[in-house]
N, C-alpha and C positions, 0 to 999 in steps of 0.2 A: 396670536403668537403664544406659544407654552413656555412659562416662564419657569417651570419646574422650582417652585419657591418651596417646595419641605426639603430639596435639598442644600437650596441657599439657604433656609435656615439653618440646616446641620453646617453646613462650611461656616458662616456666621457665627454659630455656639460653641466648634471647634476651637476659637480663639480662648472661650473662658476657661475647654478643657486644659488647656494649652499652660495658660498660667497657674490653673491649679495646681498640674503637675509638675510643670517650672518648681514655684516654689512649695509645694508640699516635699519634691527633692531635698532641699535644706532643712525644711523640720525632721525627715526622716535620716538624713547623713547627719546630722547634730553641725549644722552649719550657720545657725543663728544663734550668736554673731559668726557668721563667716574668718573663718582661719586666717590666723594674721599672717604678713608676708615678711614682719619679724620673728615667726619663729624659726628656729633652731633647727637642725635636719636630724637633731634627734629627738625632737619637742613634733616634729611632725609625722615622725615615723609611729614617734608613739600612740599618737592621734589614730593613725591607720589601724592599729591593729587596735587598738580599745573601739572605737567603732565602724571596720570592718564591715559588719553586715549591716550595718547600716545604708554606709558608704553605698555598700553597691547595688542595696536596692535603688536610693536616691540616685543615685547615676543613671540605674535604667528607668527611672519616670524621668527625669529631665530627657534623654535619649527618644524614650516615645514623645514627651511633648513637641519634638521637632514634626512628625506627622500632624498633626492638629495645626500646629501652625501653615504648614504646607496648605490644607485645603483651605484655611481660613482666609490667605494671600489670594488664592483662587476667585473668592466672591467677593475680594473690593474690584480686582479685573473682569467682573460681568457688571458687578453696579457703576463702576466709572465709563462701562462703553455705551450708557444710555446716556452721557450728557452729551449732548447735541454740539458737534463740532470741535469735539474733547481732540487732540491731538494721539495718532494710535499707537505713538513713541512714548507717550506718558504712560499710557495704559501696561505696554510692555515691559519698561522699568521697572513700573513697581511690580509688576510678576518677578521679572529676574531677582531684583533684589529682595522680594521675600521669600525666592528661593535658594538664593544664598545666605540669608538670615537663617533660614533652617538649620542649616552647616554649624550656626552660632550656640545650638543647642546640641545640637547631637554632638561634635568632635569636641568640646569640653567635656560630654559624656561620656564617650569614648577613652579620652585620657585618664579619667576620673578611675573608670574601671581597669584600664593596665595598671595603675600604680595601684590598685587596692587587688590586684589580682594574683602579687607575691609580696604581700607583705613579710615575707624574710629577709627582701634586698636590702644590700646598705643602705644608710640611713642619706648618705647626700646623695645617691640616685633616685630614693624615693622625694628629697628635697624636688630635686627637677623638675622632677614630673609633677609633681604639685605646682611647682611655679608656673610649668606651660598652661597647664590646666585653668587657674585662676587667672593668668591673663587672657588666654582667648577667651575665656566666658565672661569677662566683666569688657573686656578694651574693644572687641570686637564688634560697635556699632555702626560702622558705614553701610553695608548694605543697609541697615532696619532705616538712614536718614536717606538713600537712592529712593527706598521703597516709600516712605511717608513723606517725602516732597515730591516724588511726581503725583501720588495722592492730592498733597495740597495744589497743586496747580491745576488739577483737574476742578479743583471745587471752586475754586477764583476764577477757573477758565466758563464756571455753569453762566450765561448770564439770562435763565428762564426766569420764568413767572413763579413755577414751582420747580426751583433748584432740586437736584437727586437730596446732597447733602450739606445742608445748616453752612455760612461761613465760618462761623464761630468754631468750626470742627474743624475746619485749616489753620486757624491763629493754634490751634492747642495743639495739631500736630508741630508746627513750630517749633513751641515752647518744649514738646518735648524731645524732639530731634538736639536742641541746644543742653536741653538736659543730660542727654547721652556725651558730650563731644567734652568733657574736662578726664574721661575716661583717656584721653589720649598723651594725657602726661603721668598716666599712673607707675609708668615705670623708673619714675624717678624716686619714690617715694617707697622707704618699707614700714613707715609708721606716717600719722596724722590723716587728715581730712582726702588728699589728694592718694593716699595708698587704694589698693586693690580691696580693701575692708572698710576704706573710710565714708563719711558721710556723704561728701562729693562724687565720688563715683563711685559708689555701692547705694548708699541708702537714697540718696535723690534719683537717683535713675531706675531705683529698684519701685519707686515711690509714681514716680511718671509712668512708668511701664504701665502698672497696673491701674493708674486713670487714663491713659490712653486706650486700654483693651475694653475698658468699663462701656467710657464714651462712642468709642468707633463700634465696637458691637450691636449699641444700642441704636446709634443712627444706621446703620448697616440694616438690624434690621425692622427700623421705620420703609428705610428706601427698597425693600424686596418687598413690603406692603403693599407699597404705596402701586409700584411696578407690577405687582397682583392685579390689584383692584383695576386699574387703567386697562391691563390683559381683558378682564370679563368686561369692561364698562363696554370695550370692542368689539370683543365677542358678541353681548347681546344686542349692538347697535347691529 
């Protein structure tokens, strides 16, 4: 069986491009600390045109890291179809949802660039559009917990000798799936922990994100290895 593993590796690696660009976006928009959602619609207009070209380069690396993520959703759907008796509604899932997770990158990208696209407009329309913007990109975690719990259930469902991947790699999807879900009361909040800037649903989810791409990369690809070597042990049998 040709298991074409240099290109599971590239979908695999595509995940680390992913968040590089992710968050190299924010160092380049000057968005660390990410724009508060108490400011002013003239405190934020202002924002726009002082960094401008920032802004919209940071918009369009966020916008491509949706592609990367794309293919990266790709090869957990080839490595969760070898576990034996895997359910092929799990496997689907988590495609759908991490191809709606792409949506999560790109159309906060998107918006990011209309409102930095005239910066002459008054200052509460460009409000707006900064507020759409910063909610879909922080609140908008349900696809990424469709996509990482049928994930987990496939790895709970391995019950081999030499499982695809680790348990331990489903408790963490978990943790960080729960990580994600306090994001769903951010709109009650324009200041503190619970705001679109705060530690709750910005910096611990921004903080899980990037051990859960670490982790899952790394087992992702032990298991295209592993899937190699099994490939040739075959072959030269």
């Amino acid at each position: 069986m040709t298991t074409h593993p240099g290109y599971q590796r590239v979908c695999a690696w595509s995940g680390v491009v992913c968040v590089v660009l992710f968050f190299a976006a924010f160092v380049v928009a000057g968005w660390i600390p990410p724009m508060a959602p108490s400011m002013s619609a003239e405190e934020v207009a202002a924002f726009y045109r002082e960094h401008l070209l920032g802004i919209r380069i940071g918009a369009a690396l966020m916008f491509l890291s949706g592609a990367f993520y794309a293919v990266y959703t790709a090869v957990f759907s080839a490595q969760m179809s070898r576990i034996r008796n895997v359910s092929r509604a799990a496997v689907y899932a988590q495609l759908v949802g991490g191809a709606f997770a792409c949506l999560t990158f790109m159309v906060p990208a998107m918006l990011f660039l209309v409102t930095a696209y005239r910066p002459d407009r008054a200052p509460s329309e460009t409000l707006l559009l900064n507020d759409m913007s910063w909610i879909l990109l922080v609140m908008a975690w349900p696809p990424f917990a469709a996509q990482q719990l049928s994930f987990v259930y496939s790895i709970f469902a391995d019950r081999s000798e030499n499982p695809v991947f680790p348990r331990w790699l489903g408790y963490l999807n978990i943790w960080v799936v729960l990580g994600f879900t306090p994001a769903t009361v951010l709109a009650f909040f324009h200041d503190g922990p619970f705001a679109w800037n705060g530690v709750v649903c910005f910096w611990v989810p921004a903080t899980v994100f990037c051990i859960q791409f670490a982790a899952n990369v790394t087992m992702l690809l032990r298991a295209i290895g592993a899937e190699t070597s099994a490939a040739e042990i075959g072959v030269a049998a």
